[in-house]
LODREN-312297 format. One record per residue (C-alpha): residue in three letters; y, z, x; chain. Coordinates in steps of 0.2 Angstrom, whole numbers, plus 5000, padded with zeros to 4 digits. Layout:
<recs>
    r    py    pz    px  c
  ALA     Y     Z     X  A
...
</recs>
This chain:
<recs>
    r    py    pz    px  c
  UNK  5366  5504  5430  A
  UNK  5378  5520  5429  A
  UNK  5395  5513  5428  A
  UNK  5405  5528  5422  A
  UNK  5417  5522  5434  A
  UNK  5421  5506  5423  A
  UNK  5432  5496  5434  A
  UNK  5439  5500  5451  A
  UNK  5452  5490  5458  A
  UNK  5452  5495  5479  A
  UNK  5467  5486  5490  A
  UNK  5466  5486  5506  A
  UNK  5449  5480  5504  A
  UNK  5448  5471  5520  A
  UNK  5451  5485  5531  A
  UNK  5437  5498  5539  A
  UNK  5441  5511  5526  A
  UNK  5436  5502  5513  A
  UNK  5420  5498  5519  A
  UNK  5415  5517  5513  A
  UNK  5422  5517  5499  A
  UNK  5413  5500  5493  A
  UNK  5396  5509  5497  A
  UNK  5401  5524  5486  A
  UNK  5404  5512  5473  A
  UNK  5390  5503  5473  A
  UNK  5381  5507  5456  A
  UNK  5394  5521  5449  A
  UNK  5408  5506  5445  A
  UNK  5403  5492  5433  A
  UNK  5417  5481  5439  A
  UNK  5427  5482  5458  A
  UNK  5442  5472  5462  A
  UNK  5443  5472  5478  A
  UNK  5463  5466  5483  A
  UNK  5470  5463  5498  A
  UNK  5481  5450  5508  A
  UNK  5463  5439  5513  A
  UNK  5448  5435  5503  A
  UNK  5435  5450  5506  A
  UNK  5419  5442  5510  A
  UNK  5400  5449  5508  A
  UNK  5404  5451  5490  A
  UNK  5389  5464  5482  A
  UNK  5384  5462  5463  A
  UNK  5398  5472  5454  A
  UNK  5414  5467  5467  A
  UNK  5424  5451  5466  A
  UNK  5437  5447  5477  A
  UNK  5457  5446  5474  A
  UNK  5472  5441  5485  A
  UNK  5487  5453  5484  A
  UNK  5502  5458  5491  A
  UNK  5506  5477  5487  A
  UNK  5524  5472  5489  A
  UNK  5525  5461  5472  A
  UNK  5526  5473  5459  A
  UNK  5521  5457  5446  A
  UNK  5504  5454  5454  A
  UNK  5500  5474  5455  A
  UNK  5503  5474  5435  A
  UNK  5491  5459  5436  A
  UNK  5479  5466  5446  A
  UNK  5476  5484  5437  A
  UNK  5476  5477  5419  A
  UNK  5460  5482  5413  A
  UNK  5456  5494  5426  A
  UNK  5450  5513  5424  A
  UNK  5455  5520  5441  A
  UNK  5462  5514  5457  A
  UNK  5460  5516  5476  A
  UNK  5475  5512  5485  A
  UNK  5471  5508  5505  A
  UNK  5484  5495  5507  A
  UNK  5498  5496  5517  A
  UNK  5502  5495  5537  A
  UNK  5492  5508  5543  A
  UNK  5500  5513  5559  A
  UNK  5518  5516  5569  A
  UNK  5531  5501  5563  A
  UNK  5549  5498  5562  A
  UNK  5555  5511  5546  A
  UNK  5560  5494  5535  A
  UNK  5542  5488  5536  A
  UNK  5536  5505  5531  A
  UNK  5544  5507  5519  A
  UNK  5542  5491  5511  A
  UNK  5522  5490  5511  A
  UNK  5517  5507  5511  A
  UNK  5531  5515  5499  A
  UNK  5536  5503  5487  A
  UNK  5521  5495  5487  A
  UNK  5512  5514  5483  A
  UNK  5528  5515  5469  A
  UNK  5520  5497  5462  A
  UNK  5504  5502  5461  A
  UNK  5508  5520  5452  A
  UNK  5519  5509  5441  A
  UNK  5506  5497  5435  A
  UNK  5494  5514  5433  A
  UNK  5505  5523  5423  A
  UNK  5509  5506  5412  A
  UNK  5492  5504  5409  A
  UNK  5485  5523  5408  A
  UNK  5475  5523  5424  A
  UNK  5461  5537  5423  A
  UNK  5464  5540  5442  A
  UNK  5475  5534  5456  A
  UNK  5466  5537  5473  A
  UNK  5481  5536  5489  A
  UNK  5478  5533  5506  A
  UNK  5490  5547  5514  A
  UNK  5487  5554  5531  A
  UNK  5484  5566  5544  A
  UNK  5499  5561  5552  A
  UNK  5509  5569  5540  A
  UNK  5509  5586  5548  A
  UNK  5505  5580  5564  A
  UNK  5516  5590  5573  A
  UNK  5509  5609  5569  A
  UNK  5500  5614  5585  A
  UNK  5482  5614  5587  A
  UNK  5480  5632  5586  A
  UNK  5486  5633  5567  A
  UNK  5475  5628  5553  A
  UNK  5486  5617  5540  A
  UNK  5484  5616  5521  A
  UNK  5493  5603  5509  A
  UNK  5505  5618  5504  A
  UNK  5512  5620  5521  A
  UNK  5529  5610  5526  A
  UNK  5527  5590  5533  A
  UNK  5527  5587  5549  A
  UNK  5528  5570  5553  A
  UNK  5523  5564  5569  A
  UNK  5530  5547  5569  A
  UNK  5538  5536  5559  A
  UNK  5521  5531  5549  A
  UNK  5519  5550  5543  A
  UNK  5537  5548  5537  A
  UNK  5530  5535  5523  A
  UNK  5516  5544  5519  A
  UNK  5527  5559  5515  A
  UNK  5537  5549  5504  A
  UNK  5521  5541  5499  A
  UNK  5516  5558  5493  A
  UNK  5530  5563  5485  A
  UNK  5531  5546  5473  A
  UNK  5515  5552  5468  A
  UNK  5518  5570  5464  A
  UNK  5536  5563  5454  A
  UNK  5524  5550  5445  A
  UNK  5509  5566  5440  A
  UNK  5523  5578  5433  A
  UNK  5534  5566  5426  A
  UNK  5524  5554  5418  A
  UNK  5505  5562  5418  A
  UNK  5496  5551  5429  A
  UNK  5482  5558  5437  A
  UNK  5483  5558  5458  A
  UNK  5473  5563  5473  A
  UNK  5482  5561  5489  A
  UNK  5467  5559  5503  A
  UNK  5474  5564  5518  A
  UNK  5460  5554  5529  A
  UNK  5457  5560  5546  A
  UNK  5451  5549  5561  A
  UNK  5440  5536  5554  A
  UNK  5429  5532  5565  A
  UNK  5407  5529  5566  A
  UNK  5408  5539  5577  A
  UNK  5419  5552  5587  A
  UNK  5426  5545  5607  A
  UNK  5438  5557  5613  A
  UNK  5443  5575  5612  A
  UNK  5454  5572  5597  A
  UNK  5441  5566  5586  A
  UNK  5431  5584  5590  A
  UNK  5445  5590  5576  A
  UNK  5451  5577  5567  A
  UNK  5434  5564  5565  A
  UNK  5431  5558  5549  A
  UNK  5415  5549  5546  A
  UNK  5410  5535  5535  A
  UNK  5399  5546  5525  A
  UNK  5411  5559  5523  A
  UNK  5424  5546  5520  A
  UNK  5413  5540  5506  A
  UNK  5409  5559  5498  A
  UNK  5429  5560  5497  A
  UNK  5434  5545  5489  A
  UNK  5420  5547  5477  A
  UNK  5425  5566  5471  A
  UNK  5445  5560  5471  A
  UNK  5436  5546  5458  A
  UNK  5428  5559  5448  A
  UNK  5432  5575  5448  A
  UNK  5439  5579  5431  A
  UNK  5455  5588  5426  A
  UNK  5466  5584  5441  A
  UNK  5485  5583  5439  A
  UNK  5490  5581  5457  A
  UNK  5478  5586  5471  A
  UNK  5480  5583  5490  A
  UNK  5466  5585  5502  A
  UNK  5461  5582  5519  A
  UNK  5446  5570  5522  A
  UNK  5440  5576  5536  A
  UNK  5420  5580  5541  A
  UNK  5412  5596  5544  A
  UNK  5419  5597  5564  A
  UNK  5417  5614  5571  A
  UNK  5436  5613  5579  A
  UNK  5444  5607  5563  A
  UNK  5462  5613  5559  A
  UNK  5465  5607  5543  A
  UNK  5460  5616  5529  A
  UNK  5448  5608  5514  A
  UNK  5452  5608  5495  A
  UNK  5440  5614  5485  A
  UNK  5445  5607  5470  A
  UNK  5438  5589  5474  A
  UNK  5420  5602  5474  A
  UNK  5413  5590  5492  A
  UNK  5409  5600  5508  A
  UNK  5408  5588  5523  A
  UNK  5390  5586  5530  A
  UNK  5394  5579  5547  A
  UNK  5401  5587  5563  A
  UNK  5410  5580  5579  A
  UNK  5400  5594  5590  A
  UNK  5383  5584  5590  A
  UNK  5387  5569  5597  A
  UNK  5394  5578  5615  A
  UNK  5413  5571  5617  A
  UNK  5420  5582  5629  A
  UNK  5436  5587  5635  A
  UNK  5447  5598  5626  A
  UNK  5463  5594  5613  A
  UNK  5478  5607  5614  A
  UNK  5496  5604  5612  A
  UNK  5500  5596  5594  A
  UNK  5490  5589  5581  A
  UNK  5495  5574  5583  A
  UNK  5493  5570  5600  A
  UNK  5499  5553  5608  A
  UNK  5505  5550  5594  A
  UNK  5517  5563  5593  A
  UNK  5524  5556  5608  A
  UNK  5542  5546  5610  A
  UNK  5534  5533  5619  A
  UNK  5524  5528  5603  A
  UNK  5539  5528  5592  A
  UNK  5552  5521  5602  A
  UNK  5547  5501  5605  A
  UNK  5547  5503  5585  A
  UNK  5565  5511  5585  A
  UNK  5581  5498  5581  A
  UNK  5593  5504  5595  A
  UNK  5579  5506  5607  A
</recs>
């Protein structure tokens, strides 16, 4: 078996993410934790299952001791009160890149998101280099999310890519998804280049597939080209305004606001 991957430790392992990435794993990782606050069932040969909660910096150290690279999915993954962000998805992202740079981590993968510029219109196309522009009080964490790992690459050398994933999804249902669709392949072509791509300080980068009406731009240093586009599976309708859509919206912030 090619294991030049050694041992990968993925949290969020229960969630549909990570279902992509445990199929790109499969036979380049000798070893694959996969963490999260359930057991993970339908265990292949190579992954074993743990229970963790991103949010106790002691069982993260426990967790990555041993490992060579990390994919960090864990986190709530949508609109929340600020404190609950800010407690799973930034201090636990601060407790993994701790336990990484402890222990010399080869590579840290993070889960970041579209959202963070979700409120650039549709008619411009975004890179990483541009401004955030959160939609919501989710994008807020990943930005802060973002910037741990950037203080954390140029401060202590550990190696980061920052995957801004797009609308995961089998497959596209609504206008949105004509720009913003991420399939599982793709999903898995990105994950796998964050893993192996040599020589990367700090690198963030959309994860997004090859959709016609795209309006984020691709790195080209993670070296993958999406192979899969919106456009042939027919979703009509079109998508203006903001990037974000609905979720831009104050309805979809408010219920989650304290003096609302």
């Amino acid at each position: 078996m090619n294991s030049e991957l050694g041992t990968v430790v993925v949290t969020g392992a229960a969630g549909q993410v990570a279902r992509a990435v445990r199929a790109g794993l499969r036979g380049v990782a000798s070893r694959v934790v996969l963490a999260d606050l359930v057991e993970v069932a339908d265990l292949g040969g190579a992954e074993e299952s743990l229970v963790l909660d991103v949010r106790d910096q002691s069982a993260v150290l426990a967790a990555l001791e041993g490992a060579d690279a990390v994919v960090h999915l864990g986190g709530i993954p949508d609109e929340a009160p600020l404190p609950d962000l800010l407690t799973s998805n930034v201090l636990g992202t601060h407790h993994v890149l701790e336990a990484a740079r402890v222990h010399g981590l080869r590579r840290v993968v993070l889960a970041s998101s579209n959202r963070l510029t979700g409120f650039y219109p549709t008619t411009q196309v975004v890179s990483p280099t541009d401004i955030p522009r959160p939609d919501g009080l989710y994008g807020v964490s990943k930005v802060a999310m973002e910037a741990l790992a950037r203080l954390y690459a140029d401060k202590f050398g550990v190696s980061v890519v920052c995957l801004r994933i797009g609308s995961f999804e089998a497959a596209p249902s609504e206008p949105r998804h004509r720009a913003t669709w991420l399939s599982p392949r793709d999903c898995t072509g990105f994950v796998n280049a964050a893993l192996t791509t040599p020589n990367l300080h700090f690198e963030t980068a959309y994860a997004v597939s090859a959709n016609t009406n795209r309006f984020w731009a691709l790195s080209t240093a993670l070296g993958y080209t999406p192979v899969d586009n919106a456009e042939t599976y027919g979703v009509a309708g079109d998508f203006n305004g903001v990037q974000g859509g609905t979720y831009a919206g104050p309805n979809y912030t408010l219920p989650h606001l304290p003096l609302n």
